[in-house]
N, C-alpha and C positions, 0 to 999 in steps of 0.2 A: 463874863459873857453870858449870855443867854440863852436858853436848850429850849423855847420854844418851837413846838410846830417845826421839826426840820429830820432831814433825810440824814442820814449818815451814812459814810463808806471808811473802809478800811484795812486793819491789819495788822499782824505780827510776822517775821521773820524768827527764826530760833537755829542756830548752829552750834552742834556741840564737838570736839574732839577729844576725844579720849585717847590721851597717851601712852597709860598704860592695857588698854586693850587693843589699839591702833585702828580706832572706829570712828567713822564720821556720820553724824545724824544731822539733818536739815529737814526741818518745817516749816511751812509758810501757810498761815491764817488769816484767808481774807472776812470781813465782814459787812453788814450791809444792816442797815436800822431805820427805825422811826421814833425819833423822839417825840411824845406829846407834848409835853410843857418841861417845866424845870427841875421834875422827879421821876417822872416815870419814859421808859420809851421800851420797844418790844425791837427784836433781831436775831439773826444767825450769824452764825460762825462756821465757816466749811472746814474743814484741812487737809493739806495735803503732806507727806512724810515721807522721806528717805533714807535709808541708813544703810551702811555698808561697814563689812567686819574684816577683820584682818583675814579671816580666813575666806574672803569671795562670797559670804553670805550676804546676799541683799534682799533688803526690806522694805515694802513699800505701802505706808497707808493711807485710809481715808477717813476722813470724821465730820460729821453732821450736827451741830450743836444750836438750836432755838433756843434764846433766851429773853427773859424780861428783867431789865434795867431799873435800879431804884436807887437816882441817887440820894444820899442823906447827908451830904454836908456840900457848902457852896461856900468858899469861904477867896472872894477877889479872886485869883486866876488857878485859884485849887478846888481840884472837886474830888469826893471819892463816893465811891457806888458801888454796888453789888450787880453781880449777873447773876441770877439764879435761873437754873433750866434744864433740860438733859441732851443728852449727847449719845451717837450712834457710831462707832468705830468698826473701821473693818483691817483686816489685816492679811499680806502675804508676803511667805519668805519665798526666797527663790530657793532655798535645799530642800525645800518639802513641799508636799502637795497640801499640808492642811491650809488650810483660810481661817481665821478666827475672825469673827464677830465681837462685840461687848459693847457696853450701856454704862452710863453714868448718870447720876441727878441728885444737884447740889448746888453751891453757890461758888461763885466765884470771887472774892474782894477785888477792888480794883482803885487806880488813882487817874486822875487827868489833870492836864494844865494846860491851860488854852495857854497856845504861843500868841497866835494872832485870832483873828475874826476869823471864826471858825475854823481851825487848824487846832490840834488838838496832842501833844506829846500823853499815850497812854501805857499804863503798867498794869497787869493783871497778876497778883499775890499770891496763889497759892490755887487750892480748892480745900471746898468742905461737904462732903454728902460721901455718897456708897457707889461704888462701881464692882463691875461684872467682866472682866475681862478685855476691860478697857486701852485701847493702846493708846502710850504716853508716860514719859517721866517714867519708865518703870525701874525699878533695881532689885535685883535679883533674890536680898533677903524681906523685900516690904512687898512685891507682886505686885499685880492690875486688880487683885482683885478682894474688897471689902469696905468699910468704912471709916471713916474717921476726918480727921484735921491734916491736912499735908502742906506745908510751907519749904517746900524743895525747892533746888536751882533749877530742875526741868520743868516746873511749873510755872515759872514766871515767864513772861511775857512780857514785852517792850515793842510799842508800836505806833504808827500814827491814826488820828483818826479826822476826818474831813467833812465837814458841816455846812448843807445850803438846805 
């Protein structure tokens, strides 16, 4: 299929259950685009986040993510691309009055397969660049917050994406 000249909308869902902590976390990431042709397109990513602990702790956040799209391979109903861009998170626990803020900027690997004419099954890989405090995928001994390569299960992404 073709990435000419077209709008895009979309999304991710992410639920995770931890059994051994007895915590449920839910994220859902819509998005919203402009492809120019069949390499490049510009978009955001919003999020919104919930998590609750076994001990009544809940958490709730938000994230703001502009990015620019490049796909580099096209290969019959397989595409894969990169998102590079940055991101603005905000964060509150319900036990505490602090708020956290953080910042990301980096890239994001990603896959697509057009099912149909413009319907789109998408996958987002990992990330790659520096973050500041960032909320997401955290675990307790890597933290929100520095650089590097991360291909974690809380990173990945699975979603649809929708093309006129």
């Amino acid at each position: 299929m073709e990435h000419d000249a077209r709008i895009f909308v979309g999304g991710a869902l992410t639920y995770w259950n931890n059994q051994e902590d007895h915590s449920h976390t839910f994220n859902f990431y819509p998005e919203v685009g402009r492809l120019f042709n069949e390499t490049w397109g510009v978009g955001v990513m919003l999020g919104f986040g919930k998590e609750k602990e076994s001990d009544g702790t809940k958490t709730t956040s938000y994230k703001v993510s502009p990015f620019a799209r490049y796909y580099y391979v096209h290969k019959g109903p397989f595409n894969l691309f990169m998102d590079g861009g940055v991101g603005y998170s905000y964060r509150k626990t319900s036990e505490s009055t602090e708020k956290r803020n953080g910042y990301e900027i980096g890239v994001r690997p990603g896959a697509c397969v057009d099912l149909t004419e413009g319907l789109c099954l998408c996958l987002r890989m990992g990330f790659v660049g520096y973050r500041n405090h960032y909320t997401g995928g955290e675990e307790a001994e890597i933290g929100n917050s520095g650089w590097g390569i991360r291909f974690a299960p809380e990173e990945l992404m699975i979603g649809l994406e929708l093309e006129f």
